[in-house]
C-alpha positions as CSV (number, residue, x, y, z in Angstrom):
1,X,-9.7,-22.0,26.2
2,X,-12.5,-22.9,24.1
3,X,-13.1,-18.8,23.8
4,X,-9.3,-18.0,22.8
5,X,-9.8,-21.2,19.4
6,X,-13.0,-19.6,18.6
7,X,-11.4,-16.4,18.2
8,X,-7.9,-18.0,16.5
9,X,-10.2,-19.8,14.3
10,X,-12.8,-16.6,13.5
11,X,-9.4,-14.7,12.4
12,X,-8.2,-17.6,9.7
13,X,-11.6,-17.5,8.4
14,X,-11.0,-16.5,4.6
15,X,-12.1,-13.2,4.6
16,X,-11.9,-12.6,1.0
17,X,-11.6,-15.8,-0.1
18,X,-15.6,-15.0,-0.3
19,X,-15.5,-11.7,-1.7
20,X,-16.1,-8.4,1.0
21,X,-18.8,-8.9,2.9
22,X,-21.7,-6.5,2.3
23,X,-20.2,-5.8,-0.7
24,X,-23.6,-6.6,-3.6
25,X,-21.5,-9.4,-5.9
26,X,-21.6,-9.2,-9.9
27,X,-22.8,-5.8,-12.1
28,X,-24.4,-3.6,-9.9
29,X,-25.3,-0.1,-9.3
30,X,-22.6,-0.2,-6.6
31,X,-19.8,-2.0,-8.9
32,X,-20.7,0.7,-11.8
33,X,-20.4,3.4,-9.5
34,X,-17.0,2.4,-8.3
35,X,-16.1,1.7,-12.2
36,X,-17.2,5.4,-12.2
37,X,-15.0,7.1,-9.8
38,X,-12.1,4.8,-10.4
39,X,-12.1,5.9,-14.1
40,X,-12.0,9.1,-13.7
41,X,-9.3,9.7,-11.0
42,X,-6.9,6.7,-12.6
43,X,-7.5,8.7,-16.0
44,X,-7.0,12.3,-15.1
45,X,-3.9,10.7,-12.9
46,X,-1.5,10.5,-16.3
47,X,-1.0,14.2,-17.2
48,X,-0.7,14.8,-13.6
49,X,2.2,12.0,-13.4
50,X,3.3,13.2,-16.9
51,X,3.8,16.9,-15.3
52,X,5.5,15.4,-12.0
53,X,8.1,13.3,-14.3
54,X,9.2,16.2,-15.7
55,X,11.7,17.3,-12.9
56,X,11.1,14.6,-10.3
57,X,12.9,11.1,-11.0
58,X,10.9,7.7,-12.0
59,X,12.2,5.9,-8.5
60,X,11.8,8.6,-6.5
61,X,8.5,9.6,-7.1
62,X,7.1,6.4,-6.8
63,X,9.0,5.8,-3.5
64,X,6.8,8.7,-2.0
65,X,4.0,7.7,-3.7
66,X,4.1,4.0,-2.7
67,X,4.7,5.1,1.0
68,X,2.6,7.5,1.7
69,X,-0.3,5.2,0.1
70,X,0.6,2.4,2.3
71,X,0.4,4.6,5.3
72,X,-2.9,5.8,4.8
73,X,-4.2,2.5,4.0
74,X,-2.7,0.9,6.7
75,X,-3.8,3.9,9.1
76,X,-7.5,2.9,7.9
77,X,-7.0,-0.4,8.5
78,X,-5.9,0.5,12.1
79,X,-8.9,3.1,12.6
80,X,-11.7,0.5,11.9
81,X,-9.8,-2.1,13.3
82,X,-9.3,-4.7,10.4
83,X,-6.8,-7.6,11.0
84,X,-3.3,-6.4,9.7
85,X,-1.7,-9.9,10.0
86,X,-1.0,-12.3,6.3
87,X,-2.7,-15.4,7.0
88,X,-0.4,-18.4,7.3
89,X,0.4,-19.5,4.3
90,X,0.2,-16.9,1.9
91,X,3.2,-14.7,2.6
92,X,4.4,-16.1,-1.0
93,X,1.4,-15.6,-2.6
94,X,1.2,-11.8,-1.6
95,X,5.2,-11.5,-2.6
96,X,4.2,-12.9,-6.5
97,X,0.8,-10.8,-6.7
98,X,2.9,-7.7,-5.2
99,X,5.6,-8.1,-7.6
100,X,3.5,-8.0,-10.6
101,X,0.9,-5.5,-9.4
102,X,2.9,-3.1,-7.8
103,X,6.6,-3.7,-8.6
104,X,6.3,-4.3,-12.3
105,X,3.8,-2.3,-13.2
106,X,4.8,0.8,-11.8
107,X,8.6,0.6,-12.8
108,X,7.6,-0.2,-16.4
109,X,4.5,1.7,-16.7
110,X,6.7,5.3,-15.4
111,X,10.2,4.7,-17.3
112,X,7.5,4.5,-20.5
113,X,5.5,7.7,-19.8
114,X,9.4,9.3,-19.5
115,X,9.6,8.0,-23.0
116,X,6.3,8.5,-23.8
117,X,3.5,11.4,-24.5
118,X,1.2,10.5,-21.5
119,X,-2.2,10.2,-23.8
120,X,-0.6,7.1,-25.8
121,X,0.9,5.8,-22.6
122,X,-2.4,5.6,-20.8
123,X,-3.9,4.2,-24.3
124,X,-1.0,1.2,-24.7
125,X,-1.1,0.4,-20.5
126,X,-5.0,0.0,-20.9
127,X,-4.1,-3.2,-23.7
128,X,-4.4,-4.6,-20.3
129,X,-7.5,-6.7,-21.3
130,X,-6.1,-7.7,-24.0
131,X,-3.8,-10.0,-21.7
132,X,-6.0,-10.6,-19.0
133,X,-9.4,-12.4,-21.2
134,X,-7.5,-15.3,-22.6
135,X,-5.9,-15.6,-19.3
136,X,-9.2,-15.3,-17.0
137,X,-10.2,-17.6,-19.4
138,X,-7.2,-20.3,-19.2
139,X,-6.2,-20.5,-15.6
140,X,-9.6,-19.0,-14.1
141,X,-12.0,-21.4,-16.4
142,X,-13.5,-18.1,-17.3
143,X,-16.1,-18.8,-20.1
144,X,-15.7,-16.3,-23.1
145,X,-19.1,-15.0,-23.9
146,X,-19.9,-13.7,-27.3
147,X,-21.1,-10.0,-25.9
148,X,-17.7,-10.0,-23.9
149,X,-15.0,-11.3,-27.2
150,X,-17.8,-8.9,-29.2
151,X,-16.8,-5.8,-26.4
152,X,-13.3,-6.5,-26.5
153,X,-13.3,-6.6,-30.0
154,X,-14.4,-3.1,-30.1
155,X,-12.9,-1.8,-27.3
156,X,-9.7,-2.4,-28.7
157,X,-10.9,-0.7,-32.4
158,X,-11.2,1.9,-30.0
159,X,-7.8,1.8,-28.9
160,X,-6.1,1.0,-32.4
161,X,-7.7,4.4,-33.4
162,X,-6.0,6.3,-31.4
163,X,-2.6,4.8,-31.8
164,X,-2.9,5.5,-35.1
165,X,-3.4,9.0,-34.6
166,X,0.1,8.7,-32.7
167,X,1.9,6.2,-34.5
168,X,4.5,8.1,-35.8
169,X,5.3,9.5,-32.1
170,X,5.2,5.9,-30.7
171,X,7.5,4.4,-33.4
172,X,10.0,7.2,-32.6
173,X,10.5,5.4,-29.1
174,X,9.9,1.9,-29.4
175,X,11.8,1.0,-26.1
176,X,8.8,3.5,-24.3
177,X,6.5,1.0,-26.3
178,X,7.5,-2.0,-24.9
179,X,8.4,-1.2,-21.1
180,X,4.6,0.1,-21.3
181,X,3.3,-3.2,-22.6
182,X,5.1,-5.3,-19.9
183,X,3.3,-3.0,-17.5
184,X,0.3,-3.9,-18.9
185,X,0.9,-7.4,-19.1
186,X,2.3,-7.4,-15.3
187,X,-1.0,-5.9,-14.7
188,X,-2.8,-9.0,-16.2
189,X,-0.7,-11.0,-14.4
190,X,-1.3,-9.6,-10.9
191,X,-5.3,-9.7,-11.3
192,X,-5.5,-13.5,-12.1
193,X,-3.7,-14.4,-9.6
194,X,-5.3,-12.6,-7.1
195,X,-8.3,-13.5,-8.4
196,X,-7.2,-17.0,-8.1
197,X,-5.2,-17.3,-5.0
198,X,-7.5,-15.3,-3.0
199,X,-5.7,-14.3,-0.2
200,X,-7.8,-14.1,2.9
201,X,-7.7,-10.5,3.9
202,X,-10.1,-7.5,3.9
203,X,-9.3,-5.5,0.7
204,X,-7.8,-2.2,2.5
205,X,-4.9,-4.1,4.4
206,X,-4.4,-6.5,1.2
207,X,-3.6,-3.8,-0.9
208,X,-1.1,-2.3,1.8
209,X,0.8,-4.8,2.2
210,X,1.1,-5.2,-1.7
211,X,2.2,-1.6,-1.3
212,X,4.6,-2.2,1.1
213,X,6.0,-5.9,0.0
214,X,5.8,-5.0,-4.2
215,X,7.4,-1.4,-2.9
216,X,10.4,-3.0,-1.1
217,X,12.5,-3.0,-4.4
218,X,11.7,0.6,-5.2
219,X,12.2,2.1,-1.5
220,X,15.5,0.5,-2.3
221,X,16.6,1.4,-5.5
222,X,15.4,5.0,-5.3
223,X,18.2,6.3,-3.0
224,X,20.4,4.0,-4.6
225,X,20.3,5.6,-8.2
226,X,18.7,9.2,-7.3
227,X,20.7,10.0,-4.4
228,X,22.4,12.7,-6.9
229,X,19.1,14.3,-7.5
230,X,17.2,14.8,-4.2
231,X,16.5,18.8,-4.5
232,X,13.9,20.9,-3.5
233,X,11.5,20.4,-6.4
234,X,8.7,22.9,-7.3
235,X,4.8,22.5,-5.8
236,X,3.5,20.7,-8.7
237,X,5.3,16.9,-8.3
238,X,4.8,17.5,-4.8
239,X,1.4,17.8,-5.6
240,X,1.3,15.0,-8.1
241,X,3.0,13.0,-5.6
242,X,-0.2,13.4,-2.6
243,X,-2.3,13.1,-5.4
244,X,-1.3,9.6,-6.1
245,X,-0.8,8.5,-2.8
246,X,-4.0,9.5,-1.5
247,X,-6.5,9.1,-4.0
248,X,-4.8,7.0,-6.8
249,X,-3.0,4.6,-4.1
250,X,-5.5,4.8,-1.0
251,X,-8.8,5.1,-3.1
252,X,-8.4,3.8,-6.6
253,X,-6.3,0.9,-5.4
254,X,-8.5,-0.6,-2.9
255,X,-11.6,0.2,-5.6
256,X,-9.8,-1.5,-8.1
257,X,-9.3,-5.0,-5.9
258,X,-13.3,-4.9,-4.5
259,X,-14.1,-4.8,-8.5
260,X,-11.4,-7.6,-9.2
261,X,-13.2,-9.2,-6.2
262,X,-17.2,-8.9,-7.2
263,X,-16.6,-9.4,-10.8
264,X,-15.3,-12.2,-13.0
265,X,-11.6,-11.3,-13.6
266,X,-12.5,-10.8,-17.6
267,X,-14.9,-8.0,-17.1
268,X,-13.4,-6.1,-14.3
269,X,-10.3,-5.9,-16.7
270,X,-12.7,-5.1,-19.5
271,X,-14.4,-2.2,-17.7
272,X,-11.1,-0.4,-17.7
273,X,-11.3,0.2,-21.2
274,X,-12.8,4.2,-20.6
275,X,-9.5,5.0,-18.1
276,X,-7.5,5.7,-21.4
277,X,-9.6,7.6,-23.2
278,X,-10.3,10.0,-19.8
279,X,-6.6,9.8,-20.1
280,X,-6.2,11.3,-23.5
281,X,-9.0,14.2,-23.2
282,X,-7.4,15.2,-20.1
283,X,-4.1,15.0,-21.5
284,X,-5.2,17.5,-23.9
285,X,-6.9,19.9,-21.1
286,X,-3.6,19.7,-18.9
287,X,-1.4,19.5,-21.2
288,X,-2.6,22.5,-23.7
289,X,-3.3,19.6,-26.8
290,X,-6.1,19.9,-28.9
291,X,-9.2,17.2,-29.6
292,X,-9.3,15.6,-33.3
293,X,-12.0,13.3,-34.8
294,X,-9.6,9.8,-33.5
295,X,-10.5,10.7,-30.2
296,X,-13.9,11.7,-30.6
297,X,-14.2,8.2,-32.7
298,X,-12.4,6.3,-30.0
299,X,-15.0,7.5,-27.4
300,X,-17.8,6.0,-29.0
301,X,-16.0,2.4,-29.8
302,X,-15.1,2.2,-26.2
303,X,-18.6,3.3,-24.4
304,X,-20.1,1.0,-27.1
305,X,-17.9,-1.6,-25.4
306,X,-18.8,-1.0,-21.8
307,X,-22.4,-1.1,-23.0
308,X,-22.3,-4.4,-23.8
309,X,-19.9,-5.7,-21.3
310,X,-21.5,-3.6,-18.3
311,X,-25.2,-4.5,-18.5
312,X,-26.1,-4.4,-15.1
313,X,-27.0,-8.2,-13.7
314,X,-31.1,-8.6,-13.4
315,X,-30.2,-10.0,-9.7
């Protein structure tokens, strides 16, 4: 009897409430080199959802996308044998984290790129940071460092460069605009509060079950609205469609909730500032668009930024 509470007991133990174990905490060589990878895949990701848009629908393709990440992740979890159950008490707090992280960003951010070319769209869902320092900083107790209000300050110069470069095309489709800021700021939303509910699970069946809970509405709505156009489609959104759920849902997902995990919620959403510039050069090698000096100009604001925001910890 004693044996069987041990184990009930080793099992509540907040597994993430402490971030993932023999995971190094704080800037690291490990941390950067996750920053590393997840910047380039999420970056190169919004040509290749741009081109997948173009004959798939918004529902649909994130319906396939959504699933077939949650399998994989869940098959993982299986495979190494990680607790799949939602500790007591936080079935809520996964629905609210879910519904910002995965429902609400994904619906906005993909009726915007519709509207949207995907360059700008990556540029205006990456104001992200924007929302999520003065939050960290409110409702975490975050303190706001000079080097980190200095890198967001120039980070977003970055950004505001190369909306100007497009604001004529962005005013043109001011609803785009907006349902891509509300992604953004869903975004925000979703990292604080798993940053300060955190939910004691393993980060592979975490993210999931935020797969499969902030999912729900879209698995719904997709045969609901889309029934009328469920045709063969050509190879290229069925390729767009692995691509995400492999890599951008299996991968970059998990990466992005051991960084939101091992680093104060205000830098992790500060080191995402390079995804939108990846974004717009490899818009322009997908999508046949040509470099000018705003991009060019943009790169060096933004690595500037993650210079001073990224300066690996002395520990």
């Amino acid at each position: 009897m004693t044996s069987q509470n041990t184990e009930a007991t080793a099992q509540e133990t907040p597994l993430a409430a402490a971030p993932p174990q023999g995971i190094p905490q704080g800037i690291t060589a490990y941390s950067l080199g996750l920053l590393a990878l997840l910047t380039f895949f999420w970056g190169i990701n919004w040509p290749i959802m741009k081109i997948a848009l173009n004959e798939m629908p918004v529902f649909t393709f994130r319906a396939l996308c959504l699933g077939g990440g949650a399998i994989g992740l869940f098959a993982i979890a299986l495979l190494k044998r990680m607790p799949l159950r939602i500790p007591r008490g936080h079935l809520l707090h996964m629905i609210w984290i879910s519904l910002f992280n995965i429902t609400g960003w994904n619906v906005f951010v993909l009726y915007g790129l519709s509207m949207l070319p995907a360059g700008r769209t990556t540029i205006l869902a990456f104001t992200m940071p924007l929302w999520l320092v003065p939050m960290s900083a409110l409702l975490l107790h975050e303190r706001l460092t000079g080097w980190k209000l200095a890198g967001l300050g120039i980070g977003m110069a970055g950004l505001a460069v190369l909306i100007g470069g497009e604001w004529d095309a962005m005013i043109s489709a001011p609803i785009g605009v907006l349902l891509v800021l509300l992604a953004a700021i869903c975004w925000a939303i979703g990292t604080v509060l798993t940053k300060l509910w955190q939910v004691p699970m393993t980060p592979v069946p975490f993210v999931g079950w935020q797969m499969v809970l902030g999912g729900l509405p879209i698995f719904i709505i997709a045969p609901l609205l889309e029934f009328d156009r469920w045709y063969v489609y050509s190879l290229w959104p069925w390729l767009s469609a692995f691509y995400n759920a492999t890599v951008c849902f299996v991968f970059c997902y998990w990466a992005w909730n051991v960084l939101v995990r091992v680093l104060p919620a205000g830098i992790s959403g500060l080191s995402t500032l390079m995804i939108p510039v990846v974004g717009v050069f490899s818009s322009m090698l997908m999508l046949g668009e040509e470099p000018r000096w705003p991009e060019f100009a943009a790169l060096a604001l933004v690595a500037t930024a993650l210079g001073m925001i990224l300066k690996p910890s002395r520990s």
